[in-house]
C-alpha positions as CSV (number, residue, x, y, z in Angstrom):
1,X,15.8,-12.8,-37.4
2,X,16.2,-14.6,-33.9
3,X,16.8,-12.6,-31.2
4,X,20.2,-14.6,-29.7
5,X,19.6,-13.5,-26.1
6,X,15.8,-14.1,-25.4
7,X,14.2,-13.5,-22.0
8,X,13.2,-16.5,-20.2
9,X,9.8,-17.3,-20.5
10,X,9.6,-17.0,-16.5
11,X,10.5,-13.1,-16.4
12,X,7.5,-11.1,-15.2
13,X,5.5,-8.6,-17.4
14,X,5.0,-5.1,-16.2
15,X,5.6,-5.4,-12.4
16,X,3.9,-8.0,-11.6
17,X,5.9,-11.2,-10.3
18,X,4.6,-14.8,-9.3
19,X,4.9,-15.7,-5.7
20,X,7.8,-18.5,-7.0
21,X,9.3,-16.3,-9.8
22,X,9.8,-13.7,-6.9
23,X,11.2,-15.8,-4.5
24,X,13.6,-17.2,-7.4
25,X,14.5,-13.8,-8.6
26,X,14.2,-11.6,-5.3
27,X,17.6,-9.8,-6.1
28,X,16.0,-9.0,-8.9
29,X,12.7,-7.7,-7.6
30,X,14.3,-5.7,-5.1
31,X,16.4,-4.0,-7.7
32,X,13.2,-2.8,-9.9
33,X,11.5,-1.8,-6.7
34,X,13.7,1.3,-6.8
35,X,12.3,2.3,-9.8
36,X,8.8,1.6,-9.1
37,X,6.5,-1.0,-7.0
38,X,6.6,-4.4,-7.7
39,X,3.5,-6.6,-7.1
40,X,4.1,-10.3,-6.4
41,X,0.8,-12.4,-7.1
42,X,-0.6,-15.8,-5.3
43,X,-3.1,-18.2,-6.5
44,X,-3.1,-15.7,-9.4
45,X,-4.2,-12.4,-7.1
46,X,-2.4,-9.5,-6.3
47,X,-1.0,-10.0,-2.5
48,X,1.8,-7.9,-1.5
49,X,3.9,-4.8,-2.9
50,X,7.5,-4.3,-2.9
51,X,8.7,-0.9,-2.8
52,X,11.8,0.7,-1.9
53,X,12.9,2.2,1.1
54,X,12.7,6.0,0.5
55,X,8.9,5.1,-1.4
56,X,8.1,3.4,2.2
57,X,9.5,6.0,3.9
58,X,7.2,8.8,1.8
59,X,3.5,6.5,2.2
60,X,4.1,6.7,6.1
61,X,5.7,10.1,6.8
62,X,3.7,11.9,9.2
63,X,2.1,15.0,7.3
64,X,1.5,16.7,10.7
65,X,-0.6,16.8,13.9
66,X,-4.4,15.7,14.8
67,X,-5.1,18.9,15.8
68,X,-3.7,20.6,12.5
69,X,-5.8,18.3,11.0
70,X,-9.0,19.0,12.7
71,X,-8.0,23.1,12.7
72,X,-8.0,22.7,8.5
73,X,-11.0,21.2,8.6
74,X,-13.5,22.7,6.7
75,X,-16.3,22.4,8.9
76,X,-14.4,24.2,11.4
77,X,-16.5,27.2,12.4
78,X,-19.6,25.7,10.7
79,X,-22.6,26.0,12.8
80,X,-23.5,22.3,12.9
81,X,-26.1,21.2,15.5
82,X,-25.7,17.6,16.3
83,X,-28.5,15.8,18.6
84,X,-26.9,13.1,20.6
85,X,-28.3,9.8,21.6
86,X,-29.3,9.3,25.3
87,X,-30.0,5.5,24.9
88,X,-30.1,3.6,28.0
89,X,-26.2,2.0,29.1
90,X,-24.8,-0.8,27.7
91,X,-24.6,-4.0,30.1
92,X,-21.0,-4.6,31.2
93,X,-19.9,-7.5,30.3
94,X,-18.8,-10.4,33.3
């Protein structure tokens, strides 16, 4: 049996798009990037994502302070002794 609507031969598999099929079809990439990233390939390499808003908005959310971050270390309170480099000082530069 024949399938009477087949995909076009230049529809991506998994979610990976062609630099051209994604700038013929960006609608479309955009709409799949809500359900997960899309990659868009050049010269045959991966070379940028596409990802949805709230996914973008997740990756860069702050998760809190530098100095929570160094407080939950776990070297904090470790007894580390560190010897330091007295090497002579650079030349400045004209």
């Amino acid at each position: 049996m024949v399938d009477s609507n087949p995909a076009p031969a230049t529809l991506p598999t998994d979610d990976t798009w062609t630099l051209a099929n994604a700038k013929a079809r960006l609608s479309e990439v955009i709409d799949r990037a809500q359900t997960g990233p899309q990659v868009i390939t050049r010269h045959g390499k991966p070379n940028a994502v596409v990802v949805s808003v709230e996914e973008w908005a997740r990756k860069v959310a702050r998760k809190g302070t530098l100095a929570e971050f160094l407080l939950a270390s776990p070297l904090r309170g470790a007894d580390l002794e560190l010897d330091r480099v007295h090497d002579t000082p650079r030349d400045e530069m004209p």
